[in-house]
PyMOL Python script that loads the backbone (N, CA, C, O; Angstrom):
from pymol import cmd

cmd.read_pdbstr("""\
ATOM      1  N   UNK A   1      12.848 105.383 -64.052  1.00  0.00           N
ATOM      2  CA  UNK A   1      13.077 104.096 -64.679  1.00  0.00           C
ATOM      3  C   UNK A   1      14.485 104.089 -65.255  1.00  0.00           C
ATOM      4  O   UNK A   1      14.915 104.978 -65.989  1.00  0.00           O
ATOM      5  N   UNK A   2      15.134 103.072 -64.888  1.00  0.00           N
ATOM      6  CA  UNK A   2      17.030 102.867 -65.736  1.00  0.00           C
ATOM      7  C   UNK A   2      16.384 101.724 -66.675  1.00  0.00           C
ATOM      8  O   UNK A   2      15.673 100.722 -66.600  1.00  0.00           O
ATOM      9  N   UNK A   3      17.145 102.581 -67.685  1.00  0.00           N
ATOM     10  CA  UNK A   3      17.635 100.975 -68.598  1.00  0.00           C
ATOM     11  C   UNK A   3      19.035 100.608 -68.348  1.00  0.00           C
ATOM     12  O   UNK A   3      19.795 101.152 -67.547  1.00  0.00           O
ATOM     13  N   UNK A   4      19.345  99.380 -69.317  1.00  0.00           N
ATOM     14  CA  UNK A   4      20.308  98.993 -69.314  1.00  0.00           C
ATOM     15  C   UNK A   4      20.916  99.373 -70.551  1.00  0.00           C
ATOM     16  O   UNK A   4      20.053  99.498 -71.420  1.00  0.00           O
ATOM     17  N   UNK A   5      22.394  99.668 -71.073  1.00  0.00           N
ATOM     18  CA  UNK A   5      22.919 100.594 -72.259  1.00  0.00           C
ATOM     19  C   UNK A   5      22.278 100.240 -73.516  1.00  0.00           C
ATOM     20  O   UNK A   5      22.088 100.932 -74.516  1.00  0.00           O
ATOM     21  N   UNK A   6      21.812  98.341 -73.130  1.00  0.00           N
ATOM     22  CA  UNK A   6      21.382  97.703 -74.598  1.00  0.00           C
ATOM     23  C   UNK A   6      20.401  97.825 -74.982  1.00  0.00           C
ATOM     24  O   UNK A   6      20.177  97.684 -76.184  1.00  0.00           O
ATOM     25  N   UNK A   7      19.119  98.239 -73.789  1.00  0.00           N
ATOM     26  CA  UNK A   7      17.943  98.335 -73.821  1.00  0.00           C
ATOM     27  C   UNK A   7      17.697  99.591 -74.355  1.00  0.00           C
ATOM     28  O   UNK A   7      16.807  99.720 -75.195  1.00  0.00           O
ATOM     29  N   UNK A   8      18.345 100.511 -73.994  1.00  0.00           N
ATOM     30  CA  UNK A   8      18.320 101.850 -74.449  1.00  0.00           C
ATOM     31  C   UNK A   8      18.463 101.867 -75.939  1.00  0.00           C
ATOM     32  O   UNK A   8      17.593 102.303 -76.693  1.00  0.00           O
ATOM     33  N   UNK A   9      20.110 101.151 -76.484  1.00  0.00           N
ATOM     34  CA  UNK A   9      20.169 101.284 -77.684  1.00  0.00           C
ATOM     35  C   UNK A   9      18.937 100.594 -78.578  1.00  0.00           C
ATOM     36  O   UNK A   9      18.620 101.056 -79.674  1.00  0.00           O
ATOM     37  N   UNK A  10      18.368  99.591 -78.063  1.00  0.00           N
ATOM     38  CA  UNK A  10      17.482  99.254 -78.776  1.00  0.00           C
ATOM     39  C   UNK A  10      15.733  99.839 -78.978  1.00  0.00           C
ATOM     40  O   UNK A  10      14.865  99.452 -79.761  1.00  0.00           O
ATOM     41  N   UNK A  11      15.704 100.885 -77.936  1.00  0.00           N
ATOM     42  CA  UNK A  11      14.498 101.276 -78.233  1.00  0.00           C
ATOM     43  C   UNK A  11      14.705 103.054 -78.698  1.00  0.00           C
ATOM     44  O   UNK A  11      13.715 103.733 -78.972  1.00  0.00           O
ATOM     45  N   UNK A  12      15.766 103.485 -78.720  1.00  0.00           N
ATOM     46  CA  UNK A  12      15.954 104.296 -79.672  1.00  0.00           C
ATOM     47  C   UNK A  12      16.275 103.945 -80.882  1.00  0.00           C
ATOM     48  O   UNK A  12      15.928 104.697 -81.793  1.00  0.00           O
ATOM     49  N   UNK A  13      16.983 102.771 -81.180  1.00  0.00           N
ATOM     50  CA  UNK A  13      16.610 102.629 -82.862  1.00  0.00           C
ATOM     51  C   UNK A  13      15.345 101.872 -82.984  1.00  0.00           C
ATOM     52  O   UNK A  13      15.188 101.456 -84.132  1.00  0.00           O
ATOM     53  N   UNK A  14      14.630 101.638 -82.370  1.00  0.00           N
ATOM     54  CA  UNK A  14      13.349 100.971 -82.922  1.00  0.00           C
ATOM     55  C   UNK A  14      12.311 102.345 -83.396  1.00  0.00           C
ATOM     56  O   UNK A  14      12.133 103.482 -82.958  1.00  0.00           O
ATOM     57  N   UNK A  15      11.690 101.420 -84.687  1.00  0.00           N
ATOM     58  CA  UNK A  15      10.898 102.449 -85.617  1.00  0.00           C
ATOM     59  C   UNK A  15       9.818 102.688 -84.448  1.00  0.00           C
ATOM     60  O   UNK A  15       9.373 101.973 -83.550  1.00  0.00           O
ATOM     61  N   UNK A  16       9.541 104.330 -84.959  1.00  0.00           N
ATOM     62  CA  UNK A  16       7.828 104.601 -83.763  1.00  0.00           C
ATOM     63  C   UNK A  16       6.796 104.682 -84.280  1.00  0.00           C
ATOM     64  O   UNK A  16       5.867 105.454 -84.045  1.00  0.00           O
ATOM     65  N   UNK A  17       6.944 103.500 -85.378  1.00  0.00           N
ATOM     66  CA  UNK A  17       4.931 102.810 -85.232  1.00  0.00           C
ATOM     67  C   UNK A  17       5.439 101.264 -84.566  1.00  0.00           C
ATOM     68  O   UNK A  17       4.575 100.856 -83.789  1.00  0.00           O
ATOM     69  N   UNK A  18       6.234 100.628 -84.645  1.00  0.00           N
ATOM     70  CA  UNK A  18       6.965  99.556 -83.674  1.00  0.00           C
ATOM     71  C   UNK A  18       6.810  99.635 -82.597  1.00  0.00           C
ATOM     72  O   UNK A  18       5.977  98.867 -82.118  1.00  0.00           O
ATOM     73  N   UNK A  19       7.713 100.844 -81.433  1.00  0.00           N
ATOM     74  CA  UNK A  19       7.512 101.118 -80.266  1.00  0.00           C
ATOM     75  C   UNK A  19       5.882 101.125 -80.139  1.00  0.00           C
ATOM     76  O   UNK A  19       5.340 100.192 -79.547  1.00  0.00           O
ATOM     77  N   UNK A  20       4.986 102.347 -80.785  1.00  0.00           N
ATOM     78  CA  UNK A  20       3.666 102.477 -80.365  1.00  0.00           C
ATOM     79  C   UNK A  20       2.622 101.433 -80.455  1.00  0.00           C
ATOM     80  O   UNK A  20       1.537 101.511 -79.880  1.00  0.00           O
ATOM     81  N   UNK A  21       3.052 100.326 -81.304  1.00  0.00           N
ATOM     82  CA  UNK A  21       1.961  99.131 -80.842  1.00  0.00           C
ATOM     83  C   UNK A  21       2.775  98.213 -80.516  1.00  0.00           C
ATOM     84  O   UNK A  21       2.438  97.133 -81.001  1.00  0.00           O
ATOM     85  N   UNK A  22       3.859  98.164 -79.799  1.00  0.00           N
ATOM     86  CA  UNK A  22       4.701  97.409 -78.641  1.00  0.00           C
ATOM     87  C   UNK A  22       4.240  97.613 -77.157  1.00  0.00           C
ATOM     88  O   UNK A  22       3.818  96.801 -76.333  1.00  0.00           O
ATOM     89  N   UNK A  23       4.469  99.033 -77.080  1.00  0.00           N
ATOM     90  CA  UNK A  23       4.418  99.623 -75.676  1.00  0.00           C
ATOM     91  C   UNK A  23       3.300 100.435 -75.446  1.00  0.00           C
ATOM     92  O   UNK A  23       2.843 100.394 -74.304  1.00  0.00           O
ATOM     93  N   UNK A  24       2.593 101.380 -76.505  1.00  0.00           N
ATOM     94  CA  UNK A  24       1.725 102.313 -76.395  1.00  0.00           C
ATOM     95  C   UNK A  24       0.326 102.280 -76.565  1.00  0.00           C
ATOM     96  O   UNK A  24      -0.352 102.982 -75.814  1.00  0.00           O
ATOM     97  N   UNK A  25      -0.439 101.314 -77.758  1.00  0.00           N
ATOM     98  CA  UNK A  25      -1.355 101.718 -78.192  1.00  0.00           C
ATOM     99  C   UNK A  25      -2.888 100.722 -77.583  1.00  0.00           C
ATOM    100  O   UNK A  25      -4.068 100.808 -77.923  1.00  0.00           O
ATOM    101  N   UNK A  26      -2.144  99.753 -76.501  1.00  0.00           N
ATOM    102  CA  UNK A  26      -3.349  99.185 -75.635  1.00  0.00           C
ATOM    103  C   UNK A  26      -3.099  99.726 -74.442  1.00  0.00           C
ATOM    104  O   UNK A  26      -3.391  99.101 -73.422  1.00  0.00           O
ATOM    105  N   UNK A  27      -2.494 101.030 -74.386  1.00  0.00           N
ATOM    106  CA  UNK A  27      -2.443 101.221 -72.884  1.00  0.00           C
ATOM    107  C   UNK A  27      -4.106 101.272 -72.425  1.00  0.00           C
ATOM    108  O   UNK A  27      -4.709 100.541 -71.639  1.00  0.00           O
ATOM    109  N   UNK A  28      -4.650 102.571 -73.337  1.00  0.00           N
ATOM    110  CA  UNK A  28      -6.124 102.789 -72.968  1.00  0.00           C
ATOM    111  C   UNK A  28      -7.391 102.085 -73.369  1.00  0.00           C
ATOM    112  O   UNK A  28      -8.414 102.766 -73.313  1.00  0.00           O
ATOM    113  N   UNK A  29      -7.503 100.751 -73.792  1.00  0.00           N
ATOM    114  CA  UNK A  29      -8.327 100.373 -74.393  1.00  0.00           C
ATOM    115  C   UNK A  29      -7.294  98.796 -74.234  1.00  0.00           C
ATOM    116  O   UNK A  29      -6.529  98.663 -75.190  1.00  0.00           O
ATOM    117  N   UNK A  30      -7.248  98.156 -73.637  1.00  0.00           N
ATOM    118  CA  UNK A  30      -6.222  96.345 -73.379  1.00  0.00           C
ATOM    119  C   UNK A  30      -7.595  95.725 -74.487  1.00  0.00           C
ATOM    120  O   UNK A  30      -8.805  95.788 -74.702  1.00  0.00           O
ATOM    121  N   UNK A  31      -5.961  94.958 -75.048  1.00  0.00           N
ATOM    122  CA  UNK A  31      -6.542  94.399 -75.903  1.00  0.00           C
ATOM    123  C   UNK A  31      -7.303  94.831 -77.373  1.00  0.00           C
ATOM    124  O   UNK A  31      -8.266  94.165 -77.754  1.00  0.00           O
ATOM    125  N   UNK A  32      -6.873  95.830 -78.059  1.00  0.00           N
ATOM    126  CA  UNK A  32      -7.463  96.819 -79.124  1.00  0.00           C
ATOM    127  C   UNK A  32      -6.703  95.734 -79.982  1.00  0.00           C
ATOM    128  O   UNK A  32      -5.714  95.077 -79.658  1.00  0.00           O
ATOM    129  N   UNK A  33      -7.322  95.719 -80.996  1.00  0.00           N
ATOM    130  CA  UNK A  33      -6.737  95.234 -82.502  1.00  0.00           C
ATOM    131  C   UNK A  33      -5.388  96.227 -83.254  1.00  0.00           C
ATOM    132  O   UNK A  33      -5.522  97.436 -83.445  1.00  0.00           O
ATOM    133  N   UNK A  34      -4.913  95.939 -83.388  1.00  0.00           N
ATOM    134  CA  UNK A  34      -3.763  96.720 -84.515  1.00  0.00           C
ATOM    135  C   UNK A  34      -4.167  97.460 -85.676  1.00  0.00           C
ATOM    136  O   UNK A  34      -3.611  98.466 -86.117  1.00  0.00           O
ATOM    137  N   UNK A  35      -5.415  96.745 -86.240  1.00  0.00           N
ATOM    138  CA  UNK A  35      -6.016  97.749 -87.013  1.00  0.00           C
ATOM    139  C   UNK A  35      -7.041  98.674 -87.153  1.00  0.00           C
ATOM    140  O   UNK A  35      -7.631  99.183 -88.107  1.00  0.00           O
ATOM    141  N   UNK A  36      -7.122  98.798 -85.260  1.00  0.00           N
ATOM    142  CA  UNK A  36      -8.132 100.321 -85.058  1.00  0.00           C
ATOM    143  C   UNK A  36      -7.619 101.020 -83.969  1.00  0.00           C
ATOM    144  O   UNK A  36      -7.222 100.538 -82.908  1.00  0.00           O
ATOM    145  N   UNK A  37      -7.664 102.489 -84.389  1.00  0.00           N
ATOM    146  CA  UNK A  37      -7.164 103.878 -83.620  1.00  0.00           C
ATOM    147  C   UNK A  37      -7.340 103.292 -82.198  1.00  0.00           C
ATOM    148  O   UNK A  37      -8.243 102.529 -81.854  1.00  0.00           O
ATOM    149  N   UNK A  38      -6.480 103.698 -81.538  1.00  0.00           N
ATOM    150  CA  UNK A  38      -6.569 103.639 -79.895  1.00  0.00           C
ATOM    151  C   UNK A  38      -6.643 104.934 -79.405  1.00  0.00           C
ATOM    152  O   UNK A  38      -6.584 105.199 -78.204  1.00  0.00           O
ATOM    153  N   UNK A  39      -6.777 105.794 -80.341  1.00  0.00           N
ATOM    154  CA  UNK A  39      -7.162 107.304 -79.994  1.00  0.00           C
ATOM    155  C   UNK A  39      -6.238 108.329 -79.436  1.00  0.00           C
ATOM    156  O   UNK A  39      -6.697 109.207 -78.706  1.00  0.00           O
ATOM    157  N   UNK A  40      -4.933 108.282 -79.733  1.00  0.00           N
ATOM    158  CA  UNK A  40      -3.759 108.561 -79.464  1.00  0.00           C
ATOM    159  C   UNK A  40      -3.709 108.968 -80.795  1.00  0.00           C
ATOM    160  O   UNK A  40      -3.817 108.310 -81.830  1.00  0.00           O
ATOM    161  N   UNK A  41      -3.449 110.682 -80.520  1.00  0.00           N
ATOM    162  CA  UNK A  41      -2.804 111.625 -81.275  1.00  0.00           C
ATOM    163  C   UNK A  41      -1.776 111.367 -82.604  1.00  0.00           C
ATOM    164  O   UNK A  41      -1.818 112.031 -83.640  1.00  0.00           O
ATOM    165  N   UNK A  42      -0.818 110.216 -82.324  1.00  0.00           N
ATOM    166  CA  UNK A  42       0.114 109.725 -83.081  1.00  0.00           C
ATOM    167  C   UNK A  42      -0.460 108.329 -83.310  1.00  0.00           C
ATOM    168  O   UNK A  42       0.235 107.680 -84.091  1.00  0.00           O
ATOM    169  N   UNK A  43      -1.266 107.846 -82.963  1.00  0.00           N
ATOM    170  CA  UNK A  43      -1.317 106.293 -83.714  1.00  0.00           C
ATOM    171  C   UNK A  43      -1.167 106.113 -85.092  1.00  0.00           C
ATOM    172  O   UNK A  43      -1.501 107.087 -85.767  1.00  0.00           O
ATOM    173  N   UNK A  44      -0.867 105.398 -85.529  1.00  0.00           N
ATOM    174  CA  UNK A  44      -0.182 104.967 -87.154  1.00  0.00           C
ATOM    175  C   UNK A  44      -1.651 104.962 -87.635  1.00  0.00           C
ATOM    176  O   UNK A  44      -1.918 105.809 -88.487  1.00  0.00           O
ATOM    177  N   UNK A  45      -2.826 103.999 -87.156  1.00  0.00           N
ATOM    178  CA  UNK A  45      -4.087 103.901 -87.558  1.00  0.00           C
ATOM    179  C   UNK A  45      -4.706 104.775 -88.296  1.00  0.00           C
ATOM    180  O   UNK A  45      -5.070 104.772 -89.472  1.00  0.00           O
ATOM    181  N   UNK A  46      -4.803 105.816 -87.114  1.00  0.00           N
ATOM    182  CA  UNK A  46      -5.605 106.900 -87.502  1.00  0.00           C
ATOM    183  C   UNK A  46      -4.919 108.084 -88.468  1.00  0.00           C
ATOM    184  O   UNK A  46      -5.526 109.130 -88.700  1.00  0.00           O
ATOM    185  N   UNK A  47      -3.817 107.853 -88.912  1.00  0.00           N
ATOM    186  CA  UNK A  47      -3.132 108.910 -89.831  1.00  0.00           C
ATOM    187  C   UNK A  47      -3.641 108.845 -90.973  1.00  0.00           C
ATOM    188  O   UNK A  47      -3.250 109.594 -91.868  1.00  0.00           O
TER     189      UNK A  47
END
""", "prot")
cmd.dss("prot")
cmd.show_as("cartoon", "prot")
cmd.util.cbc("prot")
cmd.orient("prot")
């Protein structure tokens, strides 16, 4: 996968509970609420 330089800069400064319920946390479960574990090791939820 390429990004583009801006895309890059912007998802390395984006915070990672941001990225993870942007991109990550309905991968396994579409459609999960924001305020329950998607069962991922790092979810913000379950911390």
């Amino acid at each position: 996968m390429e990004l583009e330089r801006e895309d890059f800069e912007l998802f390395e400064r984006m915070h990672p509970d941001c990225f993870h319920f942007a991109f990550e946390h309905d991968l396994n479960k579409p459609g999960i609420s924001t305020d329950e574990n998607c069962g991922d090791d790092t979810c913000p939820v379950g911390a």
